[in-house]
N, CA, C and O atoms as CSV, one atom per row, in Angstrom:
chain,resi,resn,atom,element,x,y,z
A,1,UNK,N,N,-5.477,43.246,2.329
A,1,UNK,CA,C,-6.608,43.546,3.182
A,1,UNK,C,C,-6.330,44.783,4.039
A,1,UNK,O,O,-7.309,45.504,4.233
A,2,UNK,N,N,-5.073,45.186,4.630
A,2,UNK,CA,C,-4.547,46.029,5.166
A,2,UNK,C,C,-4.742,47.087,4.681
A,2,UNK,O,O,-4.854,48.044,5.447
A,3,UNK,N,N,-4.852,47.295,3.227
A,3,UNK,CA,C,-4.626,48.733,2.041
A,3,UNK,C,C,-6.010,49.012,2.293
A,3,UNK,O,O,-6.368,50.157,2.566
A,4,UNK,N,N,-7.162,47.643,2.192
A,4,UNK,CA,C,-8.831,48.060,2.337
A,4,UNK,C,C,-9.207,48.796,3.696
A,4,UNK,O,O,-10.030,49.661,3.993
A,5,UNK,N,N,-8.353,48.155,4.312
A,5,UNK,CA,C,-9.045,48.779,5.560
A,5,UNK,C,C,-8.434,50.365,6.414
A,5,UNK,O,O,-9.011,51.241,7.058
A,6,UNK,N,N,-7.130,50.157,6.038
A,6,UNK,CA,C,-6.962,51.831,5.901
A,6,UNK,C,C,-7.305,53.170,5.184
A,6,UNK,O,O,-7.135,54.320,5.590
A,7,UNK,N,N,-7.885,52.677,3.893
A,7,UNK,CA,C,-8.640,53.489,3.403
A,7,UNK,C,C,-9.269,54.475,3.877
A,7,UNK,O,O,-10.066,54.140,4.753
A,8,UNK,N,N,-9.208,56.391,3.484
A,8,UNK,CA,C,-10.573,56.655,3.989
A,8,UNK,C,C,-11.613,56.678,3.256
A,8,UNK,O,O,-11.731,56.183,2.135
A,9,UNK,N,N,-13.112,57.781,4.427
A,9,UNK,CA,C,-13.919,57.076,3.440
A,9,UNK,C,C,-14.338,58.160,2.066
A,9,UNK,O,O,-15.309,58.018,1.323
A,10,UNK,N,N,-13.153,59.394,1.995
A,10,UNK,CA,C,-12.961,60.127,0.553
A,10,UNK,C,C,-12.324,59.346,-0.174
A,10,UNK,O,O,-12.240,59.814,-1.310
A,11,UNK,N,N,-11.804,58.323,-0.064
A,11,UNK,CA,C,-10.834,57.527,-0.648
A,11,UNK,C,C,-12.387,56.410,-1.347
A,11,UNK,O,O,-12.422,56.199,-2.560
A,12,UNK,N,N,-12.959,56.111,-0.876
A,12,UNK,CA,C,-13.734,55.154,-1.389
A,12,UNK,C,C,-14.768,55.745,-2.136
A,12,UNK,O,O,-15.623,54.913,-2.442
A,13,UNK,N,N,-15.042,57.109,-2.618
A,13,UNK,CA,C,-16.189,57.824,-2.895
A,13,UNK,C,C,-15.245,57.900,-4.140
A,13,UNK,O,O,-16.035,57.730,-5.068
A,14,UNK,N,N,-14.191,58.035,-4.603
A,14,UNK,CA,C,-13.497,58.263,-5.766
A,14,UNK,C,C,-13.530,57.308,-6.581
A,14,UNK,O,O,-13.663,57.447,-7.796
A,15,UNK,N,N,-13.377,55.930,-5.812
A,15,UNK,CA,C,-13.285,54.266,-6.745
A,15,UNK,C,C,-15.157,54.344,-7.009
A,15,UNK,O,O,-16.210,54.571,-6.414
A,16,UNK,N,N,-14.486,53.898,-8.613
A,16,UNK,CA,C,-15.732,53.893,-9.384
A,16,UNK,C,C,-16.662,52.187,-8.865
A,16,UNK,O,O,-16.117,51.174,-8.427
A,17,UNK,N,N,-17.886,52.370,-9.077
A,17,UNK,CA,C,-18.261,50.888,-8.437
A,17,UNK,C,C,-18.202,49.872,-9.420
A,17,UNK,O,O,-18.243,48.703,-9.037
A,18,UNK,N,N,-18.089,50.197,-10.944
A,18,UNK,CA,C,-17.391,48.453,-11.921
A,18,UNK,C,C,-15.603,48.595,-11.137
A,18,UNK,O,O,-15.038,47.614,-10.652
A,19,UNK,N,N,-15.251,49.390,-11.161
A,19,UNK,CA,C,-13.789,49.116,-10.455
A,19,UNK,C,C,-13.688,48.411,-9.150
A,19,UNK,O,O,-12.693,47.787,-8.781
A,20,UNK,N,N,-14.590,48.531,-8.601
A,20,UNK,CA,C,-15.027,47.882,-7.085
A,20,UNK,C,C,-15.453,46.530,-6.814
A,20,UNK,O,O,-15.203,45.741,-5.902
A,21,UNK,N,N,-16.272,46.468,-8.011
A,21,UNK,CA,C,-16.688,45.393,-8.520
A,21,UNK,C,C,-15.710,44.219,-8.659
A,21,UNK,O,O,-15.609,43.133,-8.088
A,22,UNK,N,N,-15.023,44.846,-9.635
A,22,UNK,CA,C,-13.878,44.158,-10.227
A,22,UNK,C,C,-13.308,43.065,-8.954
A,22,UNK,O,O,-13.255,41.846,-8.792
A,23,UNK,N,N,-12.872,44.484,-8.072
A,23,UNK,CA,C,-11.842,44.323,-6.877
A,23,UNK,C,C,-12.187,43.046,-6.621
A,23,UNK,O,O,-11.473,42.093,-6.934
A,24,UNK,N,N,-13.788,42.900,-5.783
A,24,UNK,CA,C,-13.913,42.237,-4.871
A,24,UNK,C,C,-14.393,41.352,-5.700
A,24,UNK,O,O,-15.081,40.797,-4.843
A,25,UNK,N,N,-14.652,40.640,-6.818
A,25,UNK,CA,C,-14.614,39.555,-7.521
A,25,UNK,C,C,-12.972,38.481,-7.885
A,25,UNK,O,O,-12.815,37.293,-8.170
A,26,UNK,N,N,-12.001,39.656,-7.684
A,26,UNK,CA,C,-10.862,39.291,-7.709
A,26,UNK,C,C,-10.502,38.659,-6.270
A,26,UNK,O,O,-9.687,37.741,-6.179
A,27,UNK,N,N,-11.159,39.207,-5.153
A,27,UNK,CA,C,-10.758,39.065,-3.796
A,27,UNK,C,C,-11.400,37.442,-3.790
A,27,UNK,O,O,-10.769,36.389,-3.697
A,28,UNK,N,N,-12.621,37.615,-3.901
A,28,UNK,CA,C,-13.511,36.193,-3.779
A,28,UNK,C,C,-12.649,34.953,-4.859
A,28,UNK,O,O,-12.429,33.886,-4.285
A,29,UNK,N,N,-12.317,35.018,-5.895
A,29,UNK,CA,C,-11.391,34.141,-6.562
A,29,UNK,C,C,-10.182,33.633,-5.618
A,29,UNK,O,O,-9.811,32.499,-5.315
A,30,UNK,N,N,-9.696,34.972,-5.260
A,30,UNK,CA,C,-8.127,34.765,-4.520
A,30,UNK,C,C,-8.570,33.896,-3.495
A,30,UNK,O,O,-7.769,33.024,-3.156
A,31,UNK,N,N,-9.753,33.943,-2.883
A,31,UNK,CA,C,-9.794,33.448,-1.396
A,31,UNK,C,C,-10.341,32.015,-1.778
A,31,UNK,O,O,-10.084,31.096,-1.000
A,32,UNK,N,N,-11.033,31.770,-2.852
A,32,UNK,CA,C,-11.152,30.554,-2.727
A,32,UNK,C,C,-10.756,29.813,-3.578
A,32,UNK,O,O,-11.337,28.743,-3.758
A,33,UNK,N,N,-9.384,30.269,-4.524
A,33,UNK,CA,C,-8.544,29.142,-4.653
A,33,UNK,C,C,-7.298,29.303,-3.764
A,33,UNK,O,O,-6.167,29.025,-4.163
A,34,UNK,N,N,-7.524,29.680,-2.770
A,34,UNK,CA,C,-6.400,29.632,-1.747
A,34,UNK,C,C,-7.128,27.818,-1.003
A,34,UNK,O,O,-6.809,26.630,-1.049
A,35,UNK,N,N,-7.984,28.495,-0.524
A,35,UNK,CA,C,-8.753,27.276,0.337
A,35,UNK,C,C,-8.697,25.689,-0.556
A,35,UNK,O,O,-8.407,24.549,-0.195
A,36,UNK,N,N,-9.049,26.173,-1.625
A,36,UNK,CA,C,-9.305,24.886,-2.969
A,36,UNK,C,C,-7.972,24.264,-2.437
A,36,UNK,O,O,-8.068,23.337,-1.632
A,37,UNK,N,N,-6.579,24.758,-2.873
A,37,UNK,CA,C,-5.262,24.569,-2.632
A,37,UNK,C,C,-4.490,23.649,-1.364
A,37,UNK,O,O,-3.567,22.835,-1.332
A,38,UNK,N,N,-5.622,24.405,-0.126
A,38,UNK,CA,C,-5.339,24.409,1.424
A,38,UNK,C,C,-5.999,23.220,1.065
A,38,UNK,O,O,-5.169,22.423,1.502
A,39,UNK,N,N,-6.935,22.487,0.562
A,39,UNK,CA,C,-7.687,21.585,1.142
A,39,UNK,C,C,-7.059,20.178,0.022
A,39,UNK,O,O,-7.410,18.998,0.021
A,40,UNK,N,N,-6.189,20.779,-0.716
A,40,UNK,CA,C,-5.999,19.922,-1.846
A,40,UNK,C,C,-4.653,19.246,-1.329
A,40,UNK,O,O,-4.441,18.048,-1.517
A,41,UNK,N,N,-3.620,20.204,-0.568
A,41,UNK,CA,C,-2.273,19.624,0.293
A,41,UNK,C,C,-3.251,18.765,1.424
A,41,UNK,O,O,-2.858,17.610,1.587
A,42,UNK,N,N,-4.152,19.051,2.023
A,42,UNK,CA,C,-4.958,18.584,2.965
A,42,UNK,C,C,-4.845,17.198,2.773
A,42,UNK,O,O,-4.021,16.568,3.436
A,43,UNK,N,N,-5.487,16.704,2.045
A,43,UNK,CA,C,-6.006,15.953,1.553
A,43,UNK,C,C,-4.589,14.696,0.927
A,43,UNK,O,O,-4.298,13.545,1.252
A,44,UNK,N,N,-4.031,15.669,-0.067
A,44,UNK,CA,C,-2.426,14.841,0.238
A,44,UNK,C,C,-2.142,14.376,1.127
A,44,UNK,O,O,-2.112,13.206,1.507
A,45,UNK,N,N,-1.881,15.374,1.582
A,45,UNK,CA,C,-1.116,14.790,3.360
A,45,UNK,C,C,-1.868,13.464,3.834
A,45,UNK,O,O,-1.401,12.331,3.722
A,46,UNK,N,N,-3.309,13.845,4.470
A,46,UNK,CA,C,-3.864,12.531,4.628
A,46,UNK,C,C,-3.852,11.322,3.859
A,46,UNK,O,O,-3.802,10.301,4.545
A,47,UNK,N,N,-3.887,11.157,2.543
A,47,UNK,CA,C,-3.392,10.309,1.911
A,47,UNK,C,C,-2.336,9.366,2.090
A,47,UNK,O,O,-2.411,8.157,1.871
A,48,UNK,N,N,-1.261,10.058,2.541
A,48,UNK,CA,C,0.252,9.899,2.816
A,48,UNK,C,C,-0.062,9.143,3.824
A,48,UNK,O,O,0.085,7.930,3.969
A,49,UNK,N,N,-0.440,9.820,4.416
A,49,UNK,CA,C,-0.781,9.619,6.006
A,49,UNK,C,C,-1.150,8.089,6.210
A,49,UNK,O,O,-0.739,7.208,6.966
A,50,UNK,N,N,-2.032,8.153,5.282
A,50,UNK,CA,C,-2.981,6.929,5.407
A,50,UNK,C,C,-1.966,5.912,4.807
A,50,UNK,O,O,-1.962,4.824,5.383
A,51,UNK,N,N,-1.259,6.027,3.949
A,51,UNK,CA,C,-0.351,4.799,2.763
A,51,UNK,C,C,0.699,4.326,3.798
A,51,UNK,O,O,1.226,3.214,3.787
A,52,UNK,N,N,0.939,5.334,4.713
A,52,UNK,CA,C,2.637,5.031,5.739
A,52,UNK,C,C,1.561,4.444,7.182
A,52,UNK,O,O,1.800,3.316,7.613
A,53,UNK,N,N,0.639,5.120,7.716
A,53,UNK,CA,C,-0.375,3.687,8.612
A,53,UNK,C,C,-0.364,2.173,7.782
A,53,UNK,O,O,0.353,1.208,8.049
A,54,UNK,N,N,-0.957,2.236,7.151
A,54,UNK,CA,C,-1.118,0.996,6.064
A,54,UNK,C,C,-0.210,-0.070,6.346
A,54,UNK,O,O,-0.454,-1.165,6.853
A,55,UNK,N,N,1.260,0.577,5.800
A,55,UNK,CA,C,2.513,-0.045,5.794
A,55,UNK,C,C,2.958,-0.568,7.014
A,55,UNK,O,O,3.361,-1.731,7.006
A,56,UNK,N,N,2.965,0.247,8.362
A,56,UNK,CA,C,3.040,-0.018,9.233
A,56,UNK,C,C,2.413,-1.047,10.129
A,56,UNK,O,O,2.931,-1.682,11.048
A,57,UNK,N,N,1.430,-1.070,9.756
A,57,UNK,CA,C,0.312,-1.720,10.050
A,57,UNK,C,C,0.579,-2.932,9.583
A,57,UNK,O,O,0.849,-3.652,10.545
A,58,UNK,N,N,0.659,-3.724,8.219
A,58,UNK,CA,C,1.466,-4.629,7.537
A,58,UNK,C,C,2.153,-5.041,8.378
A,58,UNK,O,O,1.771,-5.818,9.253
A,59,UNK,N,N,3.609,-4.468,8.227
A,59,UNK,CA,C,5.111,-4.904,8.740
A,59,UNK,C,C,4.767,-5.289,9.954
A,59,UNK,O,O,5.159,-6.391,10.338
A,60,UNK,N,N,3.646,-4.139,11.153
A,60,UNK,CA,C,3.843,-4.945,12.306
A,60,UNK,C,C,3.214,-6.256,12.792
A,60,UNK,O,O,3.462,-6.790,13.873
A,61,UNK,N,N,2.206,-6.792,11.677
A,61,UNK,CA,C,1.146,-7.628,11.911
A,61,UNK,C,C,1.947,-8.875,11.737
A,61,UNK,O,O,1.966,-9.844,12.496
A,62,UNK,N,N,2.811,-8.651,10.273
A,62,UNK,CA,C,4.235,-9.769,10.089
A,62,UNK,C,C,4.812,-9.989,10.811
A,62,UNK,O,O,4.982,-11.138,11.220
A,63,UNK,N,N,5.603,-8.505,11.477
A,63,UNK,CA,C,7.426,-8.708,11.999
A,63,UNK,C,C,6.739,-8.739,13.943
A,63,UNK,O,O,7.585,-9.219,14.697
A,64,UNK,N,N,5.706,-8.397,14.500
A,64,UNK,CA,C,5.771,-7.994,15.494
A,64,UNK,C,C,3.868,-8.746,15.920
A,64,UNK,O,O,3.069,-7.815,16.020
A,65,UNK,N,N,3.413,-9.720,16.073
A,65,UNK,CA,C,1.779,-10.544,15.945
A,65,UNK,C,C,1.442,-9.536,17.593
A,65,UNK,O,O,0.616,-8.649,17.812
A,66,UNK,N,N,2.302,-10.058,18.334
A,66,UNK,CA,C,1.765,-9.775,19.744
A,66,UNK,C,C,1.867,-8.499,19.979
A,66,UNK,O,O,0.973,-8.049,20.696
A,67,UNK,N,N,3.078,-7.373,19.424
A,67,UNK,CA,C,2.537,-6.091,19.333
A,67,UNK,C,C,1.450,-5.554,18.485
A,67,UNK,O,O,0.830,-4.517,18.721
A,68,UNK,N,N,1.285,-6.279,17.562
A,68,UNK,CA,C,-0.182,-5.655,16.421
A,68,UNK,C,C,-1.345,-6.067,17.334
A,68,UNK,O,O,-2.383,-5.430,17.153
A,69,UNK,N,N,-1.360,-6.924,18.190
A,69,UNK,CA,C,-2.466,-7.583,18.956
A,69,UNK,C,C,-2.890,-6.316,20.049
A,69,UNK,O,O,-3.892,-5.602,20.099
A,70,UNK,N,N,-1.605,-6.383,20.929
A,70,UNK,CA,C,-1.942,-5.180,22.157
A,70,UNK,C,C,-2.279,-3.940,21.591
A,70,UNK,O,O,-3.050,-3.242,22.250
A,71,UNK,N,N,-1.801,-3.435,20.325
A,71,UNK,CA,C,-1.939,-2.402,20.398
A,71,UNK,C,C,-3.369,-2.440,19.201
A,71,UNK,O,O,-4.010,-1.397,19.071
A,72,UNK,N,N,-3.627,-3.227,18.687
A,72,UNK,CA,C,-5.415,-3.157,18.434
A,72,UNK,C,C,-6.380,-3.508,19.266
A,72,UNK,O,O,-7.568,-3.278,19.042
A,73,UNK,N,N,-5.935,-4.100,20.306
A,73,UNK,CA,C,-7.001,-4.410,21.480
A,73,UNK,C,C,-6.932,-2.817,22.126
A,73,UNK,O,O,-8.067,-2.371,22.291
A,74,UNK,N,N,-5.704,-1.749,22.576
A,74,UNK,CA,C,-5.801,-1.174,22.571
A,74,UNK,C,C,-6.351,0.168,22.237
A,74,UNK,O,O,-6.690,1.139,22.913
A,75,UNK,N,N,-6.321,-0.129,20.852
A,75,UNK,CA,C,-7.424,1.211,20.071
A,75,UNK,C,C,-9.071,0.793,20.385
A,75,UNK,O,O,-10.059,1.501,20.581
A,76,UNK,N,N,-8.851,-0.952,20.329
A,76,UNK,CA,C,-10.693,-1.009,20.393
A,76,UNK,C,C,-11.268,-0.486,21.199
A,76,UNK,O,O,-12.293,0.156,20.970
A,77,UNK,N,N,-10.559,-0.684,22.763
A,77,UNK,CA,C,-10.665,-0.648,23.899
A,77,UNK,C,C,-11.427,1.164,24.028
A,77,UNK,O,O,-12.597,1.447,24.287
A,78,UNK,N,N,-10.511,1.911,23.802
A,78,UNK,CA,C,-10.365,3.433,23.407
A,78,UNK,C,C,-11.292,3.816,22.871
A,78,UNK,O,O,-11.827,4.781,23.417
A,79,UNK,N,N,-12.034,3.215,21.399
A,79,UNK,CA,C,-13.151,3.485,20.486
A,79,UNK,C,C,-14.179,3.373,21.544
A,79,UNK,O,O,-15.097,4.112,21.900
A,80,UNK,N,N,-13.654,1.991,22.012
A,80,UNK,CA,C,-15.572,1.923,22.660
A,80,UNK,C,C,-15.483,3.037,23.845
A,80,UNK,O,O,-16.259,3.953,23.573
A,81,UNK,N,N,-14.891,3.229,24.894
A,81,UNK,CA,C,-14.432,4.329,25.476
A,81,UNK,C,C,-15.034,5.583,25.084
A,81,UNK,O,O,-15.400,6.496,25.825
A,82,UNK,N,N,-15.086,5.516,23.902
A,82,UNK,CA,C,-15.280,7.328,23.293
A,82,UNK,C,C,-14.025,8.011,23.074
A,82,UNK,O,O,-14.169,9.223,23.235
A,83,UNK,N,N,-12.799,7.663,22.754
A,83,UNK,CA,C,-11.921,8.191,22.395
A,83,UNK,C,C,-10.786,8.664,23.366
A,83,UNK,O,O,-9.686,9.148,23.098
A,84,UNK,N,N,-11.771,8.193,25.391
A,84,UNK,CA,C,-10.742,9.179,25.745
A,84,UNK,C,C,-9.811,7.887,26.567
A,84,UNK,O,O,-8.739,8.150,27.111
């Protein structure tokens, strides 16, 4: 993006416009399988995210009743709150 924008503007009167074309069809690809990508680890992650809550959630409901208790009366408490 750096190379585009230093350009001058004799520099841009020389690039033919299917070459230009080209460019910025290549640019629009690049940018949105970057994002596709960004949103695809995204999305992993939360996944993860969600499988290791899960687990936790489990183990403490088993190994720990009266901490799974306080600390879901806790979140309810919070929800109805509005979050804060």
């Amino acid at each position: 993006m750096s190379a585009l924008a230093s350009k001058k503007d004799e520099d841009w009167s020389k690039v033919g416009v299917d070459k230009l074309m080209n460019q910025i069809s290549g640019l629009t690809r690049a940018v949105a399988y970057k994002k596709r990508v960004e949103l695809q680890n995204k999305t992993d992650l939360e996944a993860g995210a969600d499988d290791i809550k899960s687990a936790l959630w489990t183990a403490m409901a088993k190994e720990r009743p009266d901490l799974y208790r306080q600390v879901s009366a806790y979140l309810d408490r919070k929800t109805q709150e509005g979050g804060t």
